[in-house]
Every structure is written in structure tokens, then in C-alpha cells.
ZAFIKOL-940350 format. One line per 3 residues: their letters; for each residue z, x, y of C-alpha. Coordinates in steps of 0.25 Angstrom, whole numbers. Each point is the difference from the previous one (the first is absolute). Layout:
<pts>
a) Z:X:Y  ...
</pts>
This chain:
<pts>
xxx) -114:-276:-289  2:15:4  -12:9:-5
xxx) 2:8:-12  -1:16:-2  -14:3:-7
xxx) 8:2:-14  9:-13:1  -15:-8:5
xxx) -6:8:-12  8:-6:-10  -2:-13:8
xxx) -15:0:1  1:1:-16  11:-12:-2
xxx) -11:-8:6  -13:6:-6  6:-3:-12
xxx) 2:-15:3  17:1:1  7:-7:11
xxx) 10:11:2  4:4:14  6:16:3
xxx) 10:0:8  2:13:7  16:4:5
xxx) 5:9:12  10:4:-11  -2:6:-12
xxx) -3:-6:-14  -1:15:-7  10:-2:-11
xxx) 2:-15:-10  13:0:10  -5:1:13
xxx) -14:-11:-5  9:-12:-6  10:1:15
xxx) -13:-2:6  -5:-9:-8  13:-9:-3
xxx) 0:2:-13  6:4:-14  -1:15:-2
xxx) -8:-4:-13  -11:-7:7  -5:14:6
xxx) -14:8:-9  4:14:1  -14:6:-3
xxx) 4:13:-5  -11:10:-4  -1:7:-13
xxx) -8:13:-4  -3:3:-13  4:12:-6
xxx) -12:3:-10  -10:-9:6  3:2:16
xxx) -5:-15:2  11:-7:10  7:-12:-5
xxx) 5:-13:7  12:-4:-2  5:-13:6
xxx) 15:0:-2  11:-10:7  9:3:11
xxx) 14:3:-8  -9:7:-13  0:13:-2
xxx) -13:4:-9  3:7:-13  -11:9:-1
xxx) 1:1:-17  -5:-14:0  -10:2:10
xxx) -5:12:-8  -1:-7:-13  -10:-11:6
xxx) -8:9:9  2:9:-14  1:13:6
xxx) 13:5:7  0:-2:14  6:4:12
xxx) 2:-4:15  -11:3:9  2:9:13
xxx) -2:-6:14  -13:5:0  -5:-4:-12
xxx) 4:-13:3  -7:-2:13  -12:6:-7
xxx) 0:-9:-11  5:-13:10  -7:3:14
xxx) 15:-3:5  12:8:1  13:-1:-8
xxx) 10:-12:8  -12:-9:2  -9:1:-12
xxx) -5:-15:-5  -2:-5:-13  -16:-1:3
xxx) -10:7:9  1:12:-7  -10:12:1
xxx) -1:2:-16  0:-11:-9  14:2:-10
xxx) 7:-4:-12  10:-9:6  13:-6:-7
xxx) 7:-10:7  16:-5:-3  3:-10:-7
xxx) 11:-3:7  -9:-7:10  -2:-10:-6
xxx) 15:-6:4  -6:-3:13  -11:-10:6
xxx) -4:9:12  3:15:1  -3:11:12
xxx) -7:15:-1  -4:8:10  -14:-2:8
xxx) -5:16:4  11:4:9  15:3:-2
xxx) 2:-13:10  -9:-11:-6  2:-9:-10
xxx) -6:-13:-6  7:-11:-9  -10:-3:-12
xxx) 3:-11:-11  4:8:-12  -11:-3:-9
xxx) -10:5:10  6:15:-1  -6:-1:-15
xxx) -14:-6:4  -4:9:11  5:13:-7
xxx) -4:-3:-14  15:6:-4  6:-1:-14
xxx) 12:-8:2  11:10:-9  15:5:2
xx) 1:12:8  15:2:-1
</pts>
């Protein structure tokens, strides 16, 4: 087994910490977009989290949202749960907020602890992959661990 970067053994050092089983895989290519994660992984587009990162408009306070690969989020809906308007969060914020840039950023691990909103349409699938610190490492998780380890509220984002 190759040795991780610090970020990818990071989110690795917290799979296990946390009693998961889960193993990061690290790539020479890249897994920055859902596209470029499921070639990697070898599989569906729709198994990919796409953690995107919210800001708050009135409140500022970041929010997590765990979307699937092929979704795109509608930020109405989003606004109505977080019940403030939202918008999305610049690079900086995000790596503020996260401890990891934007391309790599994992659906735990974070700096700041955040209201998180997973998508339903994960729960079409046994096992899904999201990102593990860097823009080219990944880990497969089964599907109802996402919930569990980042205490999201499973709802529509589209």
C-alpha cells in the first residue's frame, strides 16, 4: 500500500478512529469532478458525494451539502431548510470552513462543525464514493454510513 498525502491520511486516520473499515485510495489522476471520481472508481456517476459548501446569507454559518454525482443542487430548497437564503461559498471560505480545498473536500473531517443535508438519491445504491482530503483520493462507504458519520438530514436537493 502507497503512503497517503497528509490530507488523504487525515481523513484516513478519522475512517478509523471512528471504528469504519473504510480504506482511501489515493490516484495519480484526478477525482476533482463526480466525472473524473466514478472513471476512477468504476462506477455510476450517481454513486459520487459531491460535498458542496453553502454560506448563509444572513447568518454566514457554512452549510454542507452532500449531493450525487449527475444532481445539480437547487439552492431554493436548500434555503427553505437551512430557512435562510443561501448562497455558494468561495474557495476560501470553503477551505476555511473544511481544512481542505475545493476538488478534494470530504464529507467529514471538517474544521467547523455544519448543518449537513445529504440526497436522497443515495439511498439507490448499497455503496457510494466521496472525496478523502485531496482532489485525488477517494474511499467507497456503504451508503447508510454517510448519514451516521455526518449526522445529515437525508432530503431532496433537486
Amino acid at each position: 500500500m502507497s503512503t497517503l498525502s497528509s490530507s488523504a491520511q487525515k481523513i484516513q486516520d478519522l475512517l478509523n478512529s471512528l471504528g469504519y473499515d473504510y480504506t482511501v485510495i489515493e490516484r495519480s489522476e484526478s477525482t476533482r469532478t463526480a466525472q473524473e471520481a466514478a472513471d476512477q472508481a468504476g462506477c455510476e456517476l450517481g454513486q459520487i458525494v459531491k460535498s458542496l459548501i453553502f454560506r448563509g446569507k444572513d447568518s454566514g454559518k457554512p452549510i454542507l451539502v452532500l449531493t450525487a454525482g449527475p444532481n445539480r443542487v437547487n439552492e431554493k430548497r436548500i434555503s427553505e431548510y437551512a430557512q435562510e437564503p443561501i448562497g455558494k461559498a468561495d474557495a476560501d471560505f470553503v477551505r476555511e470552513v473544511t481544512g481542505f480545498a475545493i476538488g478534494g473536500v470530504p464529507p467529514l473531517g471538517h474544521a467547523q462543525t455544519m448543518e449537513t443535508y445529504l440526497d436522497q438519491d443515495f439511498l439507490k445504491y448499497q455503496t457510494i464514493w466521496a472525496a478523502a482530503g485531496t482532489p485525488k483520493a477517494i474511499f467507497e462507504l456503504q451508503t447508510e454510513d454517510l448519514q451516521k458519520m455526518t449526522n445529515g438530514k437525508i432530503v431532496q436537493v433537486t
